[in-house]
C-alpha positions in Angstrom: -251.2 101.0 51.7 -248.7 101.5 48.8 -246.3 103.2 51.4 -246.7 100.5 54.1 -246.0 97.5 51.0 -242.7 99.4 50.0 -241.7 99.7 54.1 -242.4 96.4 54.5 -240.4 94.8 51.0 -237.7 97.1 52.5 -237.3 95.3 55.8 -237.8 91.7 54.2 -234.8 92.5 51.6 -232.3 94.3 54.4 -233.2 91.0 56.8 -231.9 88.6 53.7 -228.4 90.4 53.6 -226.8 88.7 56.2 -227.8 85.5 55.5 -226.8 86.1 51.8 -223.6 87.8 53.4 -222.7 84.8 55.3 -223.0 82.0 52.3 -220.3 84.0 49.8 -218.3 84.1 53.2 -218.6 80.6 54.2 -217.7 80.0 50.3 -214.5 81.6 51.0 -214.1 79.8 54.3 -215.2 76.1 53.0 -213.0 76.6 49.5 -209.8 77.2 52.4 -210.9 74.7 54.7 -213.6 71.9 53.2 -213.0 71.9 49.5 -210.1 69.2 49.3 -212.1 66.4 50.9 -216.0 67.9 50.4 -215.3 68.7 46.8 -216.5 72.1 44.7 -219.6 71.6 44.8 -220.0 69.6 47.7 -220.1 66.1 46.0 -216.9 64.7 47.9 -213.5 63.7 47.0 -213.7 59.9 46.2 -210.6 59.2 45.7 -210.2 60.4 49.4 -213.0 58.3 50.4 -212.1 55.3 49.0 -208.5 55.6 50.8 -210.6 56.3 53.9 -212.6 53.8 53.5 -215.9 55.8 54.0 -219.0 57.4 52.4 -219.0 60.9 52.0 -222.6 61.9 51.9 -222.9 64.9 49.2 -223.5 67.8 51.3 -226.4 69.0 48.9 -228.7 65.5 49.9 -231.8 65.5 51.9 -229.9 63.6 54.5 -227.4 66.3 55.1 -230.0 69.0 54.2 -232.5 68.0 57.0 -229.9 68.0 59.8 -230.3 71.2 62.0 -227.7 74.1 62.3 -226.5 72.9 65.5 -226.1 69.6 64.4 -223.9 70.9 61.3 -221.9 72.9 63.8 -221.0 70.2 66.1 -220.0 68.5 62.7 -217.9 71.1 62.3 -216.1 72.0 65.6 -216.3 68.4 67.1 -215.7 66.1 63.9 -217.7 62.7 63.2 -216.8 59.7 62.4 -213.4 59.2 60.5 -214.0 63.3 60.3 -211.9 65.5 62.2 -213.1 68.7 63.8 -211.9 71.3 61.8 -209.7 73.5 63.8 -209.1 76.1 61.6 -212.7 77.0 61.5 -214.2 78.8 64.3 -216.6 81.6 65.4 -218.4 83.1 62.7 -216.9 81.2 60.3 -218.7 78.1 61.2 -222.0 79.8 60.6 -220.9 81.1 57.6 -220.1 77.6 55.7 -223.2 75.9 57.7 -224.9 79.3 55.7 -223.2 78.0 52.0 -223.6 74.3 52.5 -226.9 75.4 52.5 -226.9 77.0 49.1 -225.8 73.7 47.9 -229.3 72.1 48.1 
């Protein structure tokens, strides 16, 4: 019993590593690529969203929170609204920063 708890704590904590692996990534990738209009911590920039002339929804919110992976990636790679796609992010990368703004709950 004690054997099959310890094989199976194991396999829980090597499954977390990648998704842990891919949030410091996307950190790296979304302080490159995000940061100057998202903000640090994912709040926004107002002062670029006043000169816009939008609402930045903070990306932490329930609202942004409750959208699904695939909706975050077309965000991503397709743009919305006023929002451009963001060319310089692509492949895993995309994945990764959908992985941080997810930390930012």
């Amino acid at each position: 019993m004690r054997t099959r708890l310890l094989c199976c704590a194991m396999l829980l904590g090597f499954s977390m590593v990648p998704a842990f692996a891919g949030a410091s990534e996307g950190k790296e990738v979304y302080d490159k690529a995000c940061k100057s209009c998202h903000g640090a911590t994912g709040q926004g920039n107002p002062g670029l969203a006043k000169m816009m002339k939008v609402e930045m929804k903070p990306l932490g919110s329930k609202e942004v929170q409750d959208k699904s992976d695939a909706d975050l990636k077309k965000i991503v790679t397709q743009g919305t609204g006023k929002m451009k796609p963001v060319a310089s992010v692509t492949g895993k990368q995309v994945d990764d920063v959908i992985a941080f703004v997810r930390t930012l709950r």
